[in-house]
Each structure stands twice: as C-alpha cells, then as structure tokens.
C-alpha positions in Angstrom: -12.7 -4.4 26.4 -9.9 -1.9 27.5 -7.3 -1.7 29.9 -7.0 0.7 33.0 -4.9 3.2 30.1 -8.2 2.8 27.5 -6.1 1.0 24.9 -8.4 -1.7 23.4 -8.0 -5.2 24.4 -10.3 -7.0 21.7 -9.8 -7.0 18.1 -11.7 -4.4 16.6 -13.7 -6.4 14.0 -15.3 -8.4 16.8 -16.5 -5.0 18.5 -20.3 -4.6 17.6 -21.0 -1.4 15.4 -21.4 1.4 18.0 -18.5 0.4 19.8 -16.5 0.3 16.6 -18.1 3.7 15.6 -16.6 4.7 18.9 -13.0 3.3 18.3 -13.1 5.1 15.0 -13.4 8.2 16.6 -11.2 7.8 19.0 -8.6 7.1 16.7 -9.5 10.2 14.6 -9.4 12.4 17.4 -5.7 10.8 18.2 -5.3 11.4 14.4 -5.8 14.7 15.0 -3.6 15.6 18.3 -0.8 14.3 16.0 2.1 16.3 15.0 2.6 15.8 11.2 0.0 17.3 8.7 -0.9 14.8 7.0 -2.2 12.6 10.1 -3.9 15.8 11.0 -6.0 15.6 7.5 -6.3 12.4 8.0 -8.0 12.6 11.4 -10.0 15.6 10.4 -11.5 13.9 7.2 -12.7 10.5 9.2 -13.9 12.6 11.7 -16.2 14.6 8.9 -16.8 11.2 7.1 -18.2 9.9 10.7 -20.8 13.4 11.3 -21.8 13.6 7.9 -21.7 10.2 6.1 -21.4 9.7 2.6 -17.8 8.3 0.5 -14.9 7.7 2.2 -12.9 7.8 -1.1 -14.4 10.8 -2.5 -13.8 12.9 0.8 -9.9 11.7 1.1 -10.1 13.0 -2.6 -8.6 9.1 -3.8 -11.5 8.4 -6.0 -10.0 7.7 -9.5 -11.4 10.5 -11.9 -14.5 9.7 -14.4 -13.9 7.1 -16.8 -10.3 6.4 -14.9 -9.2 3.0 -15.3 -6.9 2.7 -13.0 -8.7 2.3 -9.4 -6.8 2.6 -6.5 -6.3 -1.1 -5.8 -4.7 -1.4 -9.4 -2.2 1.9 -8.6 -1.3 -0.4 -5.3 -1.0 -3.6 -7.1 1.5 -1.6 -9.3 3.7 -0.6 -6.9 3.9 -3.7 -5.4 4.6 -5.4 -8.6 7.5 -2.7 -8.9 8.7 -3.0 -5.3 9.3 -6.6 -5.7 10.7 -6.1 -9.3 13.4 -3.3 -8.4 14.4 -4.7 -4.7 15.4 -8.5 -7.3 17.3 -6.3 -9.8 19.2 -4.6 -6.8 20.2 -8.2 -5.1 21.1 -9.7 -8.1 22.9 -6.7 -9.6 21.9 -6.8 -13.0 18.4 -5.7 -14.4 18.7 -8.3 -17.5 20.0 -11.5 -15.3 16.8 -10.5 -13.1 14.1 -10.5 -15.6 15.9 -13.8 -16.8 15.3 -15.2 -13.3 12.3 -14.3 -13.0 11.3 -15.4 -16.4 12.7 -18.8 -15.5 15.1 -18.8 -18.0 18.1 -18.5 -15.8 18.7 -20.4 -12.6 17.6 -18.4 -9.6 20.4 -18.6 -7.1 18.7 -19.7 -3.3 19.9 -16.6 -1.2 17.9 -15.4 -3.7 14.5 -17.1 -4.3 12.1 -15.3 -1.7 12.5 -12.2 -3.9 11.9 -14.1 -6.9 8.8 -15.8 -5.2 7.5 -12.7 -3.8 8.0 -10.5 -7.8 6.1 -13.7 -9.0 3.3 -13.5 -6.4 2.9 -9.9 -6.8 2.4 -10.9 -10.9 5.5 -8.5 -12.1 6.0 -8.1 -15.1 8.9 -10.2 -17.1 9.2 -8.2 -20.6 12.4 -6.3 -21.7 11.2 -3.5 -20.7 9.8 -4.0 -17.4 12.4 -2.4 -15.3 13.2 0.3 -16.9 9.1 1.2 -16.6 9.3 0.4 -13.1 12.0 2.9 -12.3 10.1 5.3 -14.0 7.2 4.8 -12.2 9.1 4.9 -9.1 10.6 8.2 -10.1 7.8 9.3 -10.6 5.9 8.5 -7.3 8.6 10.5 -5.7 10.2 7.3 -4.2 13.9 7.2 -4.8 
C-alpha cells in the first residue's frame, strides 16, 4: 500500500479502519513537524482527538455556539456564494450590470458565463443589495 518512501499508494477511503487510524496519525504527526502554527495546532488537536476520542468540532473549537444558527457548512456555503458573487462583479466591472446578469435580466456576455453558472450553482444572492453585503462580509473575514 506504500512506496519504498512510505507515501501511500491506495486511496485512503478504501484503507480498512486501523490502517486509516494509522494514516491519520501519520499525517498529524507530519502536521506537527510543520513550520507554520497553525498546522502545528492542527496536528496537535487530531493527534488528541485520536488518544482521547470524543468531537472533532468541539476540540478544533468550530462548533457553532448554543442556539447558533449558522453551522459551519452554512458559514462555507456563504462564502462561496460571495466568492462567486464578487469574482462576476470584478469581470464584468460593474456591481449593478452583474446582479442584472445574474438575475437574467441582462444578456450574459460568453467570456463570461462560467462565472455566471458557477454564482448560480453556489445559489448567490440576486437582490440590490447583495454585493454590497458580500463585500462586507468579505471585509470582514479578513479577506481583501
């Protein structure tokens, strides 16, 4: 399952669980030898996770707070949605002939129409107001 430099050859999820147990902490402990902080954290908290059980998300501290309703997959899903919304206003070069295409009141232009595709498959938003939320948000995520 590995080569002569122990990388593994086999895609992980067809690994049974003790060998998959075993990748995980080999790639914790690689986590760990890293240079940057937070792969160091990272590396250190699956490594706990793996000794001690219990939640993943409560030990990397990403569980969403009592009575939250925003989960983490929703805070994802909205930065997708304004990923795909800001990077159509910037090709298109105006944030109200964007929403328009992607309202489908304008023409969309072919060059173009996999950014439109992708904003719609991500479900971003159309109102007025849409992009002037998402560059908050963005701000706000320490993005820009």
């Amino acid at each position: 399952m590995r080569d002569a430099f122990g990388r593994l050859l086999a895609d992980p999820s067809t690994l049974d669980r003790g060998e998959r147990i075993d990748e995980l902490r080999r790639v914790a402990g690689r986590l760990q030898a890293a240079t940057d902080r937070g792969s160091r954290w990272l590396g250190s908290v699956l490594l706990d996770w793996l000794h001690c059980g219990g939640d993943l998300s409560h030990r990397l501290q990403i569980r969403p707070e009592r009575g939250s309703h925003r989960p983490l997959a929703a805070m994802l899903r909205q930065e997708r949605q304004d990923a795909a919304l800001l990077r159509l206003a910037a090709a298109v070069g105006c944030d109200r002939l964007a929403l328009a295409i992607l309202r489908g009141t304008t023409e969309c232009p072919p060059e173009h129409r996999a950014l439109v595709d992708a904003a719609r498959e991500a479900g971003a938003p159309s109102g007025p107001h849409a992009l002037t939320r998402a560059r908050r948000r963005d701000r706000q995520r320490g993005m820009t």
